[in-house]
NUDO-847566 format. One line per field, with one value per residue (C-alpha): x, y, z; residue in one letter. Coordinates in nm, 3 decimals, m for minus. Layout:
N
c1: (X;...)
c2: (Y;...)
c3: (Z;...)
residuo: (A;...)
***
This chain:
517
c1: (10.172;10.170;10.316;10.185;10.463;10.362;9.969;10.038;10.267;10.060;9.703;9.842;9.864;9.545;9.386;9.558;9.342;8.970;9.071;9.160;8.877;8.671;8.839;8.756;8.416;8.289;8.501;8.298;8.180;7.955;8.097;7.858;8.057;7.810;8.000;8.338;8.416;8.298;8.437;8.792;8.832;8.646;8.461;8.705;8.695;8.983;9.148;9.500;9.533;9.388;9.616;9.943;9.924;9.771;10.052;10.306;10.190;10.125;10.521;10.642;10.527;10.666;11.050;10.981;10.979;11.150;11.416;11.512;11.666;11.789;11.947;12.156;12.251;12.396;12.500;12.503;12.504;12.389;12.024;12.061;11.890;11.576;11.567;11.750;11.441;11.147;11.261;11.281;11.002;10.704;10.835;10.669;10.339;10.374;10.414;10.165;9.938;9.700;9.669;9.576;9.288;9.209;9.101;9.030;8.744;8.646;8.660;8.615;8.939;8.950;9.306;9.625;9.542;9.182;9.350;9.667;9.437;9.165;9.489;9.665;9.303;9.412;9.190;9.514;9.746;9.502;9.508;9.873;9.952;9.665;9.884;10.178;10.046;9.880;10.170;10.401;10.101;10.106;10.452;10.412;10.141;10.292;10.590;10.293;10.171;10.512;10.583;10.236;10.292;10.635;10.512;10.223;10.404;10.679;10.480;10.285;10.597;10.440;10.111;10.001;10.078;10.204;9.976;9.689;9.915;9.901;9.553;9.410;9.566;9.464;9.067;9.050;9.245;8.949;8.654;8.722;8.810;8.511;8.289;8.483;8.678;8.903;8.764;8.859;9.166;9.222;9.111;9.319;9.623;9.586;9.608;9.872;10.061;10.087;10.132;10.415;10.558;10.533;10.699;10.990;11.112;11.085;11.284;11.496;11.612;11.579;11.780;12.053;12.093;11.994;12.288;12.596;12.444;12.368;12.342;12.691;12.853;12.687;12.854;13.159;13.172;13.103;13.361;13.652;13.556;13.407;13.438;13.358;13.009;12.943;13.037;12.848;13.041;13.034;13.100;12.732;12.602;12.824;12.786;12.662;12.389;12.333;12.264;12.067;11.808;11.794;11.724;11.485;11.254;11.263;11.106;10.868;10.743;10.448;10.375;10.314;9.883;9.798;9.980;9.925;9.539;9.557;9.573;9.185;9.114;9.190;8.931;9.153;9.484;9.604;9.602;9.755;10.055;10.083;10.072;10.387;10.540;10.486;10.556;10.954;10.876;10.695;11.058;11.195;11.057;11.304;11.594;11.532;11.467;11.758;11.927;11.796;11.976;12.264;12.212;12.285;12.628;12.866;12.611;12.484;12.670;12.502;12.572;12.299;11.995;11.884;11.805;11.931;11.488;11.547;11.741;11.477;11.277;11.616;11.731;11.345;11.329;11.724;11.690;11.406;11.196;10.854;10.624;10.402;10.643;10.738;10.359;10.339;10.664;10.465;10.137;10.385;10.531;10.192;10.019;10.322;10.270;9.845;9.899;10.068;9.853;9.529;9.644;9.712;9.448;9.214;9.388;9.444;9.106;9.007;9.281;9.167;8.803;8.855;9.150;9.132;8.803;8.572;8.763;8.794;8.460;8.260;8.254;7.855;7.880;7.703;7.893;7.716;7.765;8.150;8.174;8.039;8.269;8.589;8.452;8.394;8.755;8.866;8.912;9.032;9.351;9.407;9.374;9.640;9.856;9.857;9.840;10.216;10.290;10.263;10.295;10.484;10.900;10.913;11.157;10.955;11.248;11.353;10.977;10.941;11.277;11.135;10.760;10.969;11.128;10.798;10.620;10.863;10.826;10.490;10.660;10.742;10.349;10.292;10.428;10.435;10.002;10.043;10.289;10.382;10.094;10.240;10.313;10.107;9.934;10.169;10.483;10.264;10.236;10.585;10.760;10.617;10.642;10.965;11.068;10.893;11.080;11.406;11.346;11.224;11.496;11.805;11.622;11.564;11.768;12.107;12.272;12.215;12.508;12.727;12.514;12.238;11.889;11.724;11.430;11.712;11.783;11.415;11.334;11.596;11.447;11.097;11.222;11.379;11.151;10.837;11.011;11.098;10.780;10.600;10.807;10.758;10.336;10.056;9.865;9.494;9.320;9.537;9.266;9.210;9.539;9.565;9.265;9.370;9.669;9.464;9.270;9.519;9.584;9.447;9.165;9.147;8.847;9.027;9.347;9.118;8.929;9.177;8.961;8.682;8.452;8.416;8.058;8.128;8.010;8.221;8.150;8.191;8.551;8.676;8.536;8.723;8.891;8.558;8.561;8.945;9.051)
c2: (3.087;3.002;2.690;2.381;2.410;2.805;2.690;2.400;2.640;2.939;2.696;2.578;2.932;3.030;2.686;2.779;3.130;2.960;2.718;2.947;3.206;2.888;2.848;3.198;3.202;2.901;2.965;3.223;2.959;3.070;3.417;3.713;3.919;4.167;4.250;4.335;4.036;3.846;4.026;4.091;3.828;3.552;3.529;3.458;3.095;2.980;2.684;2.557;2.437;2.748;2.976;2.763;2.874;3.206;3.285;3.117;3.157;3.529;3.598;3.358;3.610;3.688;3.677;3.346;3.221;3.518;3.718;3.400;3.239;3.572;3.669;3.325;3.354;3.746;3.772;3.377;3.324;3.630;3.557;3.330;3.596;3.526;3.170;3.343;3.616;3.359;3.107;3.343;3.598;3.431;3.390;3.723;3.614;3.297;3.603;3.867;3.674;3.521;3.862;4.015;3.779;3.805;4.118;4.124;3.903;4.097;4.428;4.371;4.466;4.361;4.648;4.647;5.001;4.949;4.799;5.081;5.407;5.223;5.188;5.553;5.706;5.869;5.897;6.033;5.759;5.545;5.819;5.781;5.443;5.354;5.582;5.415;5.077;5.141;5.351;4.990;4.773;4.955;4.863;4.552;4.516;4.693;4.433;4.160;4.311;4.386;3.961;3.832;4.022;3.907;3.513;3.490;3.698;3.475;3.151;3.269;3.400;3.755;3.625;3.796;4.152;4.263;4.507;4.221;3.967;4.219;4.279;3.891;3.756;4.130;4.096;3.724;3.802;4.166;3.906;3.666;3.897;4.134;3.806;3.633;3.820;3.669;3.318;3.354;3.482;3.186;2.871;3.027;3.084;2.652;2.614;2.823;2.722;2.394;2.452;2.691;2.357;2.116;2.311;2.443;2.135;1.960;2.235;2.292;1.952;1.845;2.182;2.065;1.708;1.784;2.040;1.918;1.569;1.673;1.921;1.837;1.808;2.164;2.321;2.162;2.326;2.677;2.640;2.552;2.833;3.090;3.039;3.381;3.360;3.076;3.379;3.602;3.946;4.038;4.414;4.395;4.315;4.317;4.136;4.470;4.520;4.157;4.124;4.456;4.305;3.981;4.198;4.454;4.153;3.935;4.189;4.341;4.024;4.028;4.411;4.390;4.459;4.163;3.925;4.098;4.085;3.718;3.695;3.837;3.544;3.216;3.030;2.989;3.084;2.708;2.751;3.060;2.858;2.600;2.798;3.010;2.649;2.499;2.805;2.759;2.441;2.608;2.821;2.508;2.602;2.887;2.587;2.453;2.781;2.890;2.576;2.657;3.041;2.844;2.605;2.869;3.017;2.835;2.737;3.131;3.436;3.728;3.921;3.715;3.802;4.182;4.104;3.825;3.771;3.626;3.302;3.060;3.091;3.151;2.823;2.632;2.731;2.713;2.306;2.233;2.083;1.919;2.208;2.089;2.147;2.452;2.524;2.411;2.629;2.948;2.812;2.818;3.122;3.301;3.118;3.261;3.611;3.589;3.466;3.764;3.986;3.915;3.897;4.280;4.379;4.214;4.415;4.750;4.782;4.691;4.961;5.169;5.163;5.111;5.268;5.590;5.684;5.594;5.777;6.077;6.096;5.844;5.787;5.685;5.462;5.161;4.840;4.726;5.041;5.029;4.662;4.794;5.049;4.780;4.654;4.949;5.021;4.661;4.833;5.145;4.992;4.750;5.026;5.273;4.983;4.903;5.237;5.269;4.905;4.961;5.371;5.536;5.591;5.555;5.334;5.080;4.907;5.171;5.200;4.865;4.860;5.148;4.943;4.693;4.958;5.162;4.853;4.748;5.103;4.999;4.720;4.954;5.121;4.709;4.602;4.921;4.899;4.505;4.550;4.902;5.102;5.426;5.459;5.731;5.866;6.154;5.929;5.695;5.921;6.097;5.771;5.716;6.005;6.018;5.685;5.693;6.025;5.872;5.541;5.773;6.033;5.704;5.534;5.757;6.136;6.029;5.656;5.517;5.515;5.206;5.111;4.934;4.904;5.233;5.107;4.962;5.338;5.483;5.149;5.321;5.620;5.516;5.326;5.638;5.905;5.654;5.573;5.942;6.100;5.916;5.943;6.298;6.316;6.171;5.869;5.978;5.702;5.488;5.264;5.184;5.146;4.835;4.723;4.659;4.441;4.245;4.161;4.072;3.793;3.433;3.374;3.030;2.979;3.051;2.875;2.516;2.590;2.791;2.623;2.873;2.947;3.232;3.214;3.571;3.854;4.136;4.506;4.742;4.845;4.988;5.170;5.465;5.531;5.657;5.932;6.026;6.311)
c3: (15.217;15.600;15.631;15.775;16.117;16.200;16.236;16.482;16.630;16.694;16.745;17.025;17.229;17.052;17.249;17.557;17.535;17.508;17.728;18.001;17.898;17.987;18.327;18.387;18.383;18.516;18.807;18.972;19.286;19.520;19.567;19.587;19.233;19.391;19.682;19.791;19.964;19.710;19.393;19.577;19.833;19.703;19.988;20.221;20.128;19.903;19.978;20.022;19.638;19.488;19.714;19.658;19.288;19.360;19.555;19.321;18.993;19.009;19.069;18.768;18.483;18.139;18.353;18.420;18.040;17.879;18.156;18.363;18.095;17.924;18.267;18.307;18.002;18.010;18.334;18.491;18.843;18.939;18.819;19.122;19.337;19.199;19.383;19.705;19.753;19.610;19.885;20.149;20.050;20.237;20.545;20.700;20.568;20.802;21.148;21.045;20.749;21.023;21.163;20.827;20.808;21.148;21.130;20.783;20.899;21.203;21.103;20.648;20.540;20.114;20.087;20.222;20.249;20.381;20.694;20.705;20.660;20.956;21.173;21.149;21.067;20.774;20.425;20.288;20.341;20.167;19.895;19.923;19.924;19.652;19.395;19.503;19.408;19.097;18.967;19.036;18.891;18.575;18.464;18.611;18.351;18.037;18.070;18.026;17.749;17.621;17.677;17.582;17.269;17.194;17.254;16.990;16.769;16.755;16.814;16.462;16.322;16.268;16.111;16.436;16.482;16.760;16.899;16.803;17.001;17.325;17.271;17.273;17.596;17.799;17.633;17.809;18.128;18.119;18.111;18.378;18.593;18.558;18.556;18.835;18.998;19.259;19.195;18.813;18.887;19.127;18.908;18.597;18.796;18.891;18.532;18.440;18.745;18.581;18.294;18.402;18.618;18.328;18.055;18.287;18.410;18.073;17.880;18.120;18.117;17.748;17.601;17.805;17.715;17.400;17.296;17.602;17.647;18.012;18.275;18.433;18.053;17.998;18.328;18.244;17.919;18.066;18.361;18.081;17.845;18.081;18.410;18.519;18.449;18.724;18.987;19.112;19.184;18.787;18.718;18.600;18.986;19.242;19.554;19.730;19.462;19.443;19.793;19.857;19.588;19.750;20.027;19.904;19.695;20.023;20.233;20.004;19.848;20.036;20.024;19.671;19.716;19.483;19.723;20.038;19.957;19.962;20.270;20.300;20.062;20.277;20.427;20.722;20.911;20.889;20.472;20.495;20.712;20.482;20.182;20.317;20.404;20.091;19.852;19.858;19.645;19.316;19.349;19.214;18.925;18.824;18.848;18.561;18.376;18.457;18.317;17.993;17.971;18.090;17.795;17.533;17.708;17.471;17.214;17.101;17.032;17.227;16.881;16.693;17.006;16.965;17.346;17.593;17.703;17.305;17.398;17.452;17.153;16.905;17.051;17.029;16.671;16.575;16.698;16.480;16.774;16.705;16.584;16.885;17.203;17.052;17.050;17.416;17.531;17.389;17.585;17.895;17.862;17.804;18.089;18.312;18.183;18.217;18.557;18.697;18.463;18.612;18.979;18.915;18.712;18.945;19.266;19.074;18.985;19.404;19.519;19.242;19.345;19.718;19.826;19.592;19.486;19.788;20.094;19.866;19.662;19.767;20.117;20.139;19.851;19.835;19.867;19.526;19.363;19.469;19.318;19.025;18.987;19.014;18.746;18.548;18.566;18.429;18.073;18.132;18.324;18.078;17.824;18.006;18.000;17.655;17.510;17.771;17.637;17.205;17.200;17.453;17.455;17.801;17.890;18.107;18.282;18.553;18.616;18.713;18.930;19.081;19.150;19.354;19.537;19.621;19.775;20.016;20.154;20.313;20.520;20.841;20.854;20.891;21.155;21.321;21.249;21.361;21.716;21.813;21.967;21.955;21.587;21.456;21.165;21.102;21.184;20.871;20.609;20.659;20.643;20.348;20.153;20.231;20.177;19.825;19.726;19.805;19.626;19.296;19.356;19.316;19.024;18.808;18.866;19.117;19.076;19.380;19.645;19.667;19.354;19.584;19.481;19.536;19.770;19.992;20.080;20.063;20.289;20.569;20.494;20.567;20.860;21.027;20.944;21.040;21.376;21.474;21.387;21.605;21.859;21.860;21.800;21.955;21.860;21.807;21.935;22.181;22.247;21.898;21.835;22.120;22.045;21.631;21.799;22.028;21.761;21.545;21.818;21.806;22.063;22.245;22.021;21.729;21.808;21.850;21.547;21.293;21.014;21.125;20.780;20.574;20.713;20.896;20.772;20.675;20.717;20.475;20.552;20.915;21.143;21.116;20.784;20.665;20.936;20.920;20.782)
residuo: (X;X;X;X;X;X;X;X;X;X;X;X;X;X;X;X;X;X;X;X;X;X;X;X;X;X;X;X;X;X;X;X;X;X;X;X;X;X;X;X;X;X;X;X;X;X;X;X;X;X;X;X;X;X;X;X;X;X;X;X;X;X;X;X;X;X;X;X;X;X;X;X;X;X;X;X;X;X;X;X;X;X;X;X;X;X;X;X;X;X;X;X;X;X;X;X;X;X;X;X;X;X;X;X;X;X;X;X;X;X;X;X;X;X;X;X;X;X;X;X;X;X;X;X;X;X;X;X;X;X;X;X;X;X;X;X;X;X;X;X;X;X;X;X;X;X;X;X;X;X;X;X;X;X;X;X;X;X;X;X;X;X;X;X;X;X;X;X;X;X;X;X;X;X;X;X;X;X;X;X;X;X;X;X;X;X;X;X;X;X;X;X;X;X;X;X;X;X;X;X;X;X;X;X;X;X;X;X;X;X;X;X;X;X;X;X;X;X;X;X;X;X;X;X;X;X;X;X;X;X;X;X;X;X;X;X;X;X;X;X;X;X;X;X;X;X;X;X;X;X;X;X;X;X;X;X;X;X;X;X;X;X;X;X;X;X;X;X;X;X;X;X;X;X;X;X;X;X;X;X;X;X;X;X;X;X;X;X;X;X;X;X;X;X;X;X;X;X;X;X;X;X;X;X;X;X;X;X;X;X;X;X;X;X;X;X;X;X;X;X;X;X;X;X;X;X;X;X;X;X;X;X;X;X;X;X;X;X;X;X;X;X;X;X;X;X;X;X;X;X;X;X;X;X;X;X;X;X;X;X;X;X;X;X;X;X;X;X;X;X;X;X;X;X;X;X;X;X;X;X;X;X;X;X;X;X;X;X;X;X;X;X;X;X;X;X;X;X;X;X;X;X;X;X;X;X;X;X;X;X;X;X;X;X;X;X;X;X;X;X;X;X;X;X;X;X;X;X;X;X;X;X;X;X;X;X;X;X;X;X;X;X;X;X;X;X;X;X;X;X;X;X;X;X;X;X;X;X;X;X;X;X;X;X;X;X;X;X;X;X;X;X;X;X;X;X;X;X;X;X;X;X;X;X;X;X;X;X;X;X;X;X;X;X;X;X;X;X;X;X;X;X;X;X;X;X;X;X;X;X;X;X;X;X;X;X;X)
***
C-alpha cells in the first residue's frame, strides 16, 4: 500500500507540472505564434525580468540539482569551475549582443546561423552549423530526460516508472512550446528560476546546519579528515584540465544557439546590457548547491551511492525531512531540468526548421508555412531524445562533453562576421569543419593532449585554419561584408533611444543566404 509520506511527496512535483503547463499557455502575449519572429523571438519584445531568467535559468538544468552537488561531493573544489565560467560567461554578450540585435532587427535574423550563412553567403555553413547544434542539443536533452526521470521516480519512490517519469515533464515542456513558443518558454523559465533560487539557498543552508551545526563546523570537519578535497589539482582534474574548461565554457557560453538566440528576443540593447550585468548574481545560486555535496563528504560513504548525482536525495530521505520539503526539493530539481529542456527544444526545432531544411529544400517557403513546420517538429525531437534517453547503450556523457566543445567552435566565424571584413566564406566553413573534427577526433577516438578539454584544441584549430584561409581567398562581396559591420554599429538615433520597440518589422531572413550557394 502507498503510504501516506510517498503521495505528499510525489503530489507535490505532479502540482509543479499543471502549474507550469498553466504558465505555458497563457503566456503566449501578443506574439504573432504565426510567424518567425513571433514563434522564435517573441517578437522582439521581452523584457529585462523575463530575459534575466531566460538567460539564467536555462543553464541551471538537471546539474544544478543532481551533478552540482554529486560533483562537490566526488571530486570537491574542483566543481568550483562551474561558478568561475557562469560568472564570467556573459561578458561577450555585453560587446557583440547589441550588435546581434541590431541587425537582427534590421535585416530579421531569428538563428545564430541565419546571421553567419547571410554574412559568408554560404547555404552550407548554415547546413553545417545547424547539424552541429542539434547534434549538441540532443544530449543536452537526453540528460533531461535521463534527470526528469530520475526525480519523479524517486520523489514517488517507483510508483512512477521511469520511462512514464521522462515522458510527463517532456509532454508539458512539447505543449507550451508548440502553443507559445518563445513567450512560453520565457514565463516558465520565471517560475522555475525561482523556484530553482528558493530551494537552493534553503537546502543548501539547512543540510549543513542540520548534520555539522554550520557551514564553517562542516568545512572544519572536511579540512581535519580530508583536506585534499578542498584543493583543486586532484588527479581527477588537474589544474591544466581545470582551467582549459573554465576556459572552453567561458567562451562558448553564449554560442550555445538557445542562448545566442536571445539576443533576437530583447526589446532593447539596454536589457540586453543589464541582463549580462546582472546574470553573475543568479550564479550565486550554485553556492549553496554546492554546499550541500559538500554536506555529505564526512557524513556518506561513496560505497552506499551507485552514483555521486545520488547524494542529495540519499541524504533528503536518509534525514527523515518533512514529506513536504522533500516534495518541494523534487519540484526544484525538475523545474531546473524543464527550464533548460524547453530553451532547447524550443531553439532545435527553429535551427531545425530554419537553419536546415529551408536553405536546402525550401528556399521559397512561406514564413507561415516555415512556422508551421517548427512546430511540426516539436515531437519528433522530443521523441529522438527519449527513444536515446530510455533505449539506447550509448554512453551519453562524452556526447555531451563533446556538445560543449562543438559550440564554442562557432565563436571565431563571430567576431570575424562582427569586425574583420576580410574573413571569408571558404576561410568560414574550413574553420569549422576542421575545428569540429578535431574536437570529435580528442573526445571520443585519441585522449586529448595534456588532458585538456577537447574543444580547447579544435577551438585553436578553428582559430588557425579560419584565419589562414581567408587570408589566402577572396571575400565575395566586400561591400556586404562592411556594410554587416556598420550596421552592427549604434546610430546616434539609436544610441539616444536604445529602448527603440520591437515595432520594426522583420524580413524574412537576409538578403543573401537565400541566394548563396
Amino acid at each position: 500500500m502507498v503510504s501516506t509520506d510517498t503521495l505528499f511527496i510525489a503530489g507535490i512535483p505532479l502540482l509543479y507540472l499543471a502549474f507550469a503547463l498553466w504558465i505555458g499557455l497563457r503566456s503566449r502575449g501578443e506574439a504573432d505564434q504565426d510567424t518567425t519572429e513571433g514563434y522564435v523571438a517573441g517578437g522582439r519584445g521581452i523584457g529585462l525580468l523575463v530575459m534575466y531568467f531566460v538567460m539564467s535559468a536555462s543553464i541551471n538544468s538537471a546539474f544544478a540539482f543532481l551533478g552540482g552537488p554529486g560533483w562537490s561531493f566526488s571530486k570537491g573544489a574542483a566543481a568550483l569551475y562551474i561558478v568561475a565560467y557562469g560568472g564570467f560567461g556573459m561578458l561577450l554578450w555585453y560587446i557583440f549582443g547589441p550588435k546581434v540585435a541590431r541587425l537582427g532587427r534590421k535585416r530579421g535574423y531569428v538563428t545564430q546561423a541565419g546571421f553567419l550563412s547571410d554574412r559568408y553567403n554560404s547555404k552550407y555553413l548554415s547546413v553545417l552549423m545547424a547539424i552541429a547544434s542539434v547534434a549538441a542539443f540532443i544530449p543536452y536533452l537526453v540528460v533531461q530526460i535521463k534527470g526528469v526521470a530520475f526525480i519523479l521516480t524517486e520523489a514517488s519512490n517507483g510508483l512512477i516508472p521511469f520511462w512514464l517519469s521522462g515522458l510527463l515533464p517532456f509532454l508539458v515542456i512539447a505543449i507550451y512550446v508548440l502553443t507559445s513558443g518563445m513567450m512560453g518558454v520565457g514565463w516558465s523559465n520565471v517560475l522555475q528560476g525561482i523556484m530553482m533560487l528558493v530551494l537552493a539557498w534553503f537546502l543548501g543552508l539547512y543540510l549543513p546546519f542540520e548534520i555539522h551545526g554550520g557551514v564553517q563546523p562542516m568545512f572544519e570537519q572536511i579540512a581535519n579528515s580530508n583536506p585534499s578535497h578542498l584543493l583543486v589539482g586532484l588527479p581527477q582534474m588537474s589544474m591544466l584540465r581545470y582551467s582549459s574548461f573554465i576556459i572552453v565554457s567561458a567562451l562558448g557560453f553564449v554560442m550555445w544557439p538557445h542562448l545566442f538566440m536571445r539576443a533576437y528576443s530583447a526589446d532593447s540593447e539596454k536589457t540586453l546590457k543589464k541582463t549580462v550585468a546582472l546574470y553573475p548574481t543568479f550564479q550565486f545560486v550554485l553556492i549553496p548547491i554546492l554546499l550541500i555535496g559538500y554536506a555529505g563528504v564526512t557524513m556518506v560513504d561513496p560505497a552506499v551511492l551507485s552514483s555521486p548525482d545520488r547524494i542529495l536525495p540519499y541524504m533528503i530521505t536518509e534525514l527523515g525531512i518533512n514529506p513536504i520539503l522533500i516534495g518541494l526539493f523534487f519540484a526544484g530539481a525538475l523545474a531546473a531540468t524543464m527550464s533548460t529542456a524547453d530553451s532547447i527544444l524550443h531553439a532545435s526545432v527553429s535551427v531545425t526548421a530554419r537553419d536546415f531544411y529551408k536553405p536546402l529544400f525550401g528556399s521559397d517557403i512561406s514564413e507561415k508555412s516555415e512556422t508551421r513546420l517548427m512546430k511540426l517538429a516539436v515531437f519528433p525531437t522530443v521523441g529522438v531524445a527519449y527513444y536515446f534517453a530510455l533505449f539506447s547503450p550509448i554512453n551519453i556523457v562524452p556526447l555531451q562533453a563533446a556538445a560543449y566543445g562543438a559550440v564554442v567552435q562557432f565563436l571565431p566565424l563571430m567576431l570575424g562576421a562582427l569586425y574583420w571584413p576580410s574573413s571569408t566564406k571558404a576561410g568560414a566553413v574550413s574553420g569549422l569543419f576542421a575545428g569540429t573534427i578535431v574536437t570529435a577526433l580528442f573526445t571520443f577516438f585519441v585522449p586529448s593532449p595534456l588532458n585538456l578539454h577537447a574543444g580547447f584544441w579544435g577551438l585553436i584549430v578553428t582559430t588557425v585554419v579560419f584565419v589562414a584561409v581567408s587570408l589566402v581567398t577572396e571575400v565575395e562581396d566586400r561591400e556586404f561584408a562592411q556594410e554587416v559591420i556598420r550596421e552592427s554599429r549604434p546610430t546616434p538615433s539609436t544610441a539616444q533611444t536604445s529602448s527603440e520597440s520591437s515595432s520594426v518589422t522583420a524580413t524574412d531572413g537576409g538578403t543573401q543566404s537565400d541566394e548563396a550557394e
